[in-house]
C-alpha positions in Angstrom: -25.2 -105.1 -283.3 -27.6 -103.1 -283.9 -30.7 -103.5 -286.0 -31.5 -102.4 -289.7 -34.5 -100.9 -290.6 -35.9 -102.1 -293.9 -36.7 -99.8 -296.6 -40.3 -98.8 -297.2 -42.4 -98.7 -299.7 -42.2 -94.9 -300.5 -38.2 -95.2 -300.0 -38.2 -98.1 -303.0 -40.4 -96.4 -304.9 -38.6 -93.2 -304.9 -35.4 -95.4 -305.8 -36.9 -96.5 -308.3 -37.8 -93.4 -310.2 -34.5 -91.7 -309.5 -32.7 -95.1 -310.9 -34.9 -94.7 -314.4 -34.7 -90.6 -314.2 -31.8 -88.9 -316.4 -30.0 -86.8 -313.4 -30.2 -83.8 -316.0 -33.5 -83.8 -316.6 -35.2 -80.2 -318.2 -39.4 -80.1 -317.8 -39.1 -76.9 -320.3 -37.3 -79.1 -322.6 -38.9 -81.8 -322.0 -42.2 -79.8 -322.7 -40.7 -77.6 -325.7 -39.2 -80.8 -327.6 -41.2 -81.4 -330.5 -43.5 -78.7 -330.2 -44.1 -75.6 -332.5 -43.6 -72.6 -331.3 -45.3 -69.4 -333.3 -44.1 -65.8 -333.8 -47.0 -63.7 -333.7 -46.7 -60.2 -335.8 -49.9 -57.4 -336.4 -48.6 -56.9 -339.7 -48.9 -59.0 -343.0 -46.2 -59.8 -345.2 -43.8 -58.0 -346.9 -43.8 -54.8 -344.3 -40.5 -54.4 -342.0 -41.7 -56.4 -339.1 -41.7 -59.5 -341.6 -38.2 -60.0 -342.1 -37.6 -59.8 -338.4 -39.4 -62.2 -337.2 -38.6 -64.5 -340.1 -34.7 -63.8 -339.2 -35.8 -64.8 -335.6 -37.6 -67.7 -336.3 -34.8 -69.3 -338.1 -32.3 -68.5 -335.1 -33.8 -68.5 -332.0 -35.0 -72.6 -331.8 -31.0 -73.6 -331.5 -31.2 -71.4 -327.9 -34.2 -72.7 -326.8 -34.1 -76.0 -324.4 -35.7 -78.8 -326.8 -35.4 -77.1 -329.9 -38.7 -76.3 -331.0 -40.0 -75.4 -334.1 -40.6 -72.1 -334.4 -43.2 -70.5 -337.1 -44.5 -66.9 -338.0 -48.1 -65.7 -337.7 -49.5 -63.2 -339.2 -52.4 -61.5 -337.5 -52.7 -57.8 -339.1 -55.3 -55.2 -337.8 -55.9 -52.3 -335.4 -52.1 -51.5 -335.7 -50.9 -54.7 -333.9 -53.8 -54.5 -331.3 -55.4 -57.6 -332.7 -52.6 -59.5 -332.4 -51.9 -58.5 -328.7 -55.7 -59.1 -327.5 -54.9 -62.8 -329.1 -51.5 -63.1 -327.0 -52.9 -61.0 -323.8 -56.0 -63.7 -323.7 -57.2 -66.1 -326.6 -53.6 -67.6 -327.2 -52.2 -70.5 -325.4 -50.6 -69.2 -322.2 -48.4 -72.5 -322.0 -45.1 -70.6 -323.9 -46.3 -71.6 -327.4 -47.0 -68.2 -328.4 -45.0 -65.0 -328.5 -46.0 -61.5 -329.8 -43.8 -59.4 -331.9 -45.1 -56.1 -331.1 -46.0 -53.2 -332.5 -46.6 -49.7 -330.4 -49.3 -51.8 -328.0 -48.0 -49.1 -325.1 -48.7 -46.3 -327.1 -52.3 -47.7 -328.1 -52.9 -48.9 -324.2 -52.3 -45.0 -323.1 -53.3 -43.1 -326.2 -56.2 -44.7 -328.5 -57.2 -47.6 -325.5 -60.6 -48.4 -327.8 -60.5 -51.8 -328.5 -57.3 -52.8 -326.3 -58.0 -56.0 -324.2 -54.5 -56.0 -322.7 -52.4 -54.1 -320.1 -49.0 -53.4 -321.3 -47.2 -54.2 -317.8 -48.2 -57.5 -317.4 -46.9 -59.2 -320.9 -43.7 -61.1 -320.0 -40.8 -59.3 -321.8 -38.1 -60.7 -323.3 -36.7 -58.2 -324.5 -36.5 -55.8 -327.9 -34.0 -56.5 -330.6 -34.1 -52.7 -332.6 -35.2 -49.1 -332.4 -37.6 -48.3 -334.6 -36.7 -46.0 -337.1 -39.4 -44.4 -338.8 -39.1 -41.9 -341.3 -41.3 -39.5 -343.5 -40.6 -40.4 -347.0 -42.2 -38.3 -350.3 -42.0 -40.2 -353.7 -40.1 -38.0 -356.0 -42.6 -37.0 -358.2 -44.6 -35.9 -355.1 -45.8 -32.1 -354.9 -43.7 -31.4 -352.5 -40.1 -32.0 -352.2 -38.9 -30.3 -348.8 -40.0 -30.1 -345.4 -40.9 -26.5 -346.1 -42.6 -27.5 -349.4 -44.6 -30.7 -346.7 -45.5 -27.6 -344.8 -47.4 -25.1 -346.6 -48.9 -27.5 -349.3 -52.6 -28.8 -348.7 -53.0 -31.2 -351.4 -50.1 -33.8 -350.3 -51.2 -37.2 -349.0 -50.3 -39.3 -346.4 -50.7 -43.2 -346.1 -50.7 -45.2 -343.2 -52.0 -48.3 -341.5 -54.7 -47.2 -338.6 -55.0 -44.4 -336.4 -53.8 -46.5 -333.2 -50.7 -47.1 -335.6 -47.6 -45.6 -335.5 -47.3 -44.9 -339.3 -50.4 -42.2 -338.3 -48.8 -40.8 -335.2 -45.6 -40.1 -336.6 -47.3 -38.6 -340.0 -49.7 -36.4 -337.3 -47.2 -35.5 -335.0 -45.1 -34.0 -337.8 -48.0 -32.1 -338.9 -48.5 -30.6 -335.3 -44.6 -29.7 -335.4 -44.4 -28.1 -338.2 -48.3 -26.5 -338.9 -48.5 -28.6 -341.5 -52.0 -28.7 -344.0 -51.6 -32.3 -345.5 -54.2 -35.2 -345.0 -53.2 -38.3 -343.5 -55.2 -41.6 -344.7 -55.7 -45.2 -343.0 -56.6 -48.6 -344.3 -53.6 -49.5 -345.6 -52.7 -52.6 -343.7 -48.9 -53.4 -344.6 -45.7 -51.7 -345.3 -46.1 -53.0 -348.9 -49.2 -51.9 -349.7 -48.1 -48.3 -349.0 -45.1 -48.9 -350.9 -47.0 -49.9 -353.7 -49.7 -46.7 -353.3 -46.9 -44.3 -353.1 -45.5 -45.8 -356.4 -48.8 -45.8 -358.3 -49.6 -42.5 -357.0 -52.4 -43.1 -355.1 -50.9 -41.8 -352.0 -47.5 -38.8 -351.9 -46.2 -40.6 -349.0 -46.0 -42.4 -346.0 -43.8 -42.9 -342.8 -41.8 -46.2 -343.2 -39.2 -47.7 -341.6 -35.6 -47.9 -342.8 -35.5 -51.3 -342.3 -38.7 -51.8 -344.7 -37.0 -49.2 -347.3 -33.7 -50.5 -347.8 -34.8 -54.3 -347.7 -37.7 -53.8 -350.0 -37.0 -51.2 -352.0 -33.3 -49.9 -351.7 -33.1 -48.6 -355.4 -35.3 -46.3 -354.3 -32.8 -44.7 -351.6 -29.8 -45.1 -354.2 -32.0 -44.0 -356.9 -33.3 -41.2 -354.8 -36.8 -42.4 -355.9 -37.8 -41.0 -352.2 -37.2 -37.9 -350.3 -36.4 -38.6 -346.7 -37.3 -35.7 -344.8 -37.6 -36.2 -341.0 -36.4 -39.3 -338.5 -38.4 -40.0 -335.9 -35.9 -41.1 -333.7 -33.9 -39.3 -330.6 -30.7 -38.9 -332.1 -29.6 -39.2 -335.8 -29.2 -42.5 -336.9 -25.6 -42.8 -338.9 -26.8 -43.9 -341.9 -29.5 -41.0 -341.7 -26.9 -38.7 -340.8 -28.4 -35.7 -343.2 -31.8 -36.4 -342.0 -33.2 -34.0 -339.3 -34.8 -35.6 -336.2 -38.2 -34.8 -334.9 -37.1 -33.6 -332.0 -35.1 -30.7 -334.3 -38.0 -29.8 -336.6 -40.3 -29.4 -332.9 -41.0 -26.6 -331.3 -38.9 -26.1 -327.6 -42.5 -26.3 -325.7 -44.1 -29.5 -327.5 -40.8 -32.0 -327.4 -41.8 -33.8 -324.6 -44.8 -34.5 -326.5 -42.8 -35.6 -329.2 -40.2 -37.2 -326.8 -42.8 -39.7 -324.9 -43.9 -41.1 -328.3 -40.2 -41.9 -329.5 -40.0 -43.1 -325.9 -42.1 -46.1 -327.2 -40.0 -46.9 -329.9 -37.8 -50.0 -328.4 -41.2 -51.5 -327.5 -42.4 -51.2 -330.7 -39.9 -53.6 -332.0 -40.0 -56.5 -328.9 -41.4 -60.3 -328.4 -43.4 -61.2 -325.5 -44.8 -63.6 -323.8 -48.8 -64.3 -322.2 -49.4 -62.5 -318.5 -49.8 -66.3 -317.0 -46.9 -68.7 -319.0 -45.2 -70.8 -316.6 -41.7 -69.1 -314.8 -39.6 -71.8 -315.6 -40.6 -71.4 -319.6 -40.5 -67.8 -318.9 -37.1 -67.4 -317.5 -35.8 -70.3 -320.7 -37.3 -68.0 -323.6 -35.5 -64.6 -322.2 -32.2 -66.4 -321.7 -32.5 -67.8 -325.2 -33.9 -64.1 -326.7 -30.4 -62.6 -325.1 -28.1 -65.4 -326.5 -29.9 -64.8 -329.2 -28.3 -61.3 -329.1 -24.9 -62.5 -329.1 -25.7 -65.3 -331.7 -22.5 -64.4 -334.6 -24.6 -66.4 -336.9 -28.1 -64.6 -336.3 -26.1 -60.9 -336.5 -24.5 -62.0 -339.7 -27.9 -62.7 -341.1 -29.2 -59.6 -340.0 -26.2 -57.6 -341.5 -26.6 -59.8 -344.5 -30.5 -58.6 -344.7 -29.7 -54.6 -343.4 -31.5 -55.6 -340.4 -30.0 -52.9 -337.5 -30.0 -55.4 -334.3 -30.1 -52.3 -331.3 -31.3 -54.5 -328.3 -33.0 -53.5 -325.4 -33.2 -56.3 -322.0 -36.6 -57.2 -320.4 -35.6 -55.5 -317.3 -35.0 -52.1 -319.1 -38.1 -52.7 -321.2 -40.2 -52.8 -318.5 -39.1 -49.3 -317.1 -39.9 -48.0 -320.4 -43.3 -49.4 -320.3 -43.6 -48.3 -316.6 -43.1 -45.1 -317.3 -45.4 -44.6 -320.4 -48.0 -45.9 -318.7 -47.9 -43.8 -315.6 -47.4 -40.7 -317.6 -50.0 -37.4 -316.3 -53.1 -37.1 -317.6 -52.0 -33.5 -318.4 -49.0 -34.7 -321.0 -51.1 -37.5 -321.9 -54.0 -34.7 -323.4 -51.5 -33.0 -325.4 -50.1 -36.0 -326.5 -53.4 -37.3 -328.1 -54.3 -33.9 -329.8 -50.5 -34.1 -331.5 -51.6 -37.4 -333.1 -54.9 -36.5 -333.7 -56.5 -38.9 -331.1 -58.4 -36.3 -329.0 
């Protein structure tokens, strides 16, 4: 008969540990249990990014292995650059953290001063709208049609920074169309331009829908505002009477115009650090895509007017691919459209 071997140590130990281990055991649950997670947003409150993220927040934690807690940051300045630097490097890079962005791609390419981040190497987990930006006139404003936006030099514009979107879109208009009007910065929320335009202070800015109709819709059934142009590829439907950029632009600068709306998806995403772990990685986008799906989050959102137009990681990061490596030649143009030269 033969003879048996006994066991060794390391054979009992590891015995021992699978006897005591649950056979389903999750390390990013395990790590994400009990923790707090932030959402990071450039914006203060009360702008359109704010009701996103709050949305988010509320929904997300149920998809998430361990169920964290999930908060919103606010971390306004340099049109959502400040915020990015913070994710790219200061922040935790242990999953902890996620940016809600802002046009960070844009800013790398075009107005790089003060950007500590390359676009490329954020983990994406994907972008839950389209932005859709509009140039709005109060009603009382000087001018009432594009025309009028055109040959008046006494209208003026609000918006957040020139790295911003708000600017781009109020600049690139101008470059369209030959406009005169002066475009001002230092407003630092969708609010506070909302409240400018309605003391007067400024004739207008370039707001989202989202930030219109959730903060103001009497103004849009009151037709408090005059929407004159969309910055967006195609009309939106319920912008239908509203002319796109691409319309208003001249055939030999819409690319210009095109590689900036290219941006848009980005400009409404959540990413993660350049060096959090795969596995936690890999947990947050499956949870972001569920999150999708979720009837109860897209109920909320429809409840709110928030449009849900998602974009996956995958897709986002050909956008961003593609921004980045754009020619130096389109680039220049670019930058003199949005007054970054």
């Amino acid at each position: 008969m033969p003879r048996m071997q006994a066991p060794t140590v390391s054979a009992l130990v590891a015995a021992a540990v699978m006897a005591v281990t649950p056979a389903s055991a999750d390390p990013v649950a395990d790590f994400y249990k009990g923790k707090t997670l932030s959402i990071v947003m450039g914006t203060g409150p009360g702008g359109s990014f704010d009701p996103y993220g709050r949305t988010i927040a509320h929904h997300l934690s149920r998809h998430i292995p361990g169920n964290p807690n999930i908060i919103v940051e606010h971390m306004p300045g340099a049109g959502g650059v400040i915020a990015a630097n913070h994710i790219y490097g200061s922040a935790a890079q242990d999953g902890t953290k996620m940016l809600l962005s802002h046009a960070i791609v844009l800013a790398e390419k075009l107005t790089p001063t003060g950007v500590r981040f390359q676009s490329a190497k954020f983990q994406w987990l994907g972008a839950y709208d389209a932005i859709s930006q509009m140039m709005a006139l109060w009603h009382t404003a000087p001018a009432k049609t594009l025309d009028d936006l055109k040959k008046r030099d006494d209208i003026v514009i609000g918006s957040f920074a020139r790295n911003h979107l708000t600017y781009h879109w109020a600049s690139l208009l101008k470059d369209a169309i030959g406009g005169k009007y002066k475009i001002i910065t230092g407003l630092r929320s969708g609010n506070d331009n909302n409240l400018a335009m309605e003391r007067s202070e400024i004739h207008g800015w370039t707001p989202s829908w989202e930030n219109l109709s959730n903060s103001r819709p009497q103004w849009i059934t009151e037709k408090k505002v005059n929407l004159l142009v969309q910055f967006t590829l195609k009309r939106k439907p319920y912008l239908k009477d509203v002319p796109t950029l691409i319309e208003v632009t001249a055939p030999d600068k819409r690319d210009v115009a095109e590689f900036v709306i290219s941006g848009t998806p980005v400009s409404r995403a959540i990413a993660l650090g350049p060096e959090v772990p795969a596995d936690r990685v890999a947990a947050l986008r499956k949870a972001f895509e569920a999150l999708m799906k979720d009837k109860e989050f897209l109920a909320d959102c429809e409840k709110r007017k928030l449009a849900i137009e998602p974009t996956g990681h995958q897709e986002l990061h050909a956008m961003i691919g593609k921004i980045v490596s754009a020619s130096p030649e389109l680039v220049g143009r670019v930058k003199k459209a949005i007054g970054q030269e």
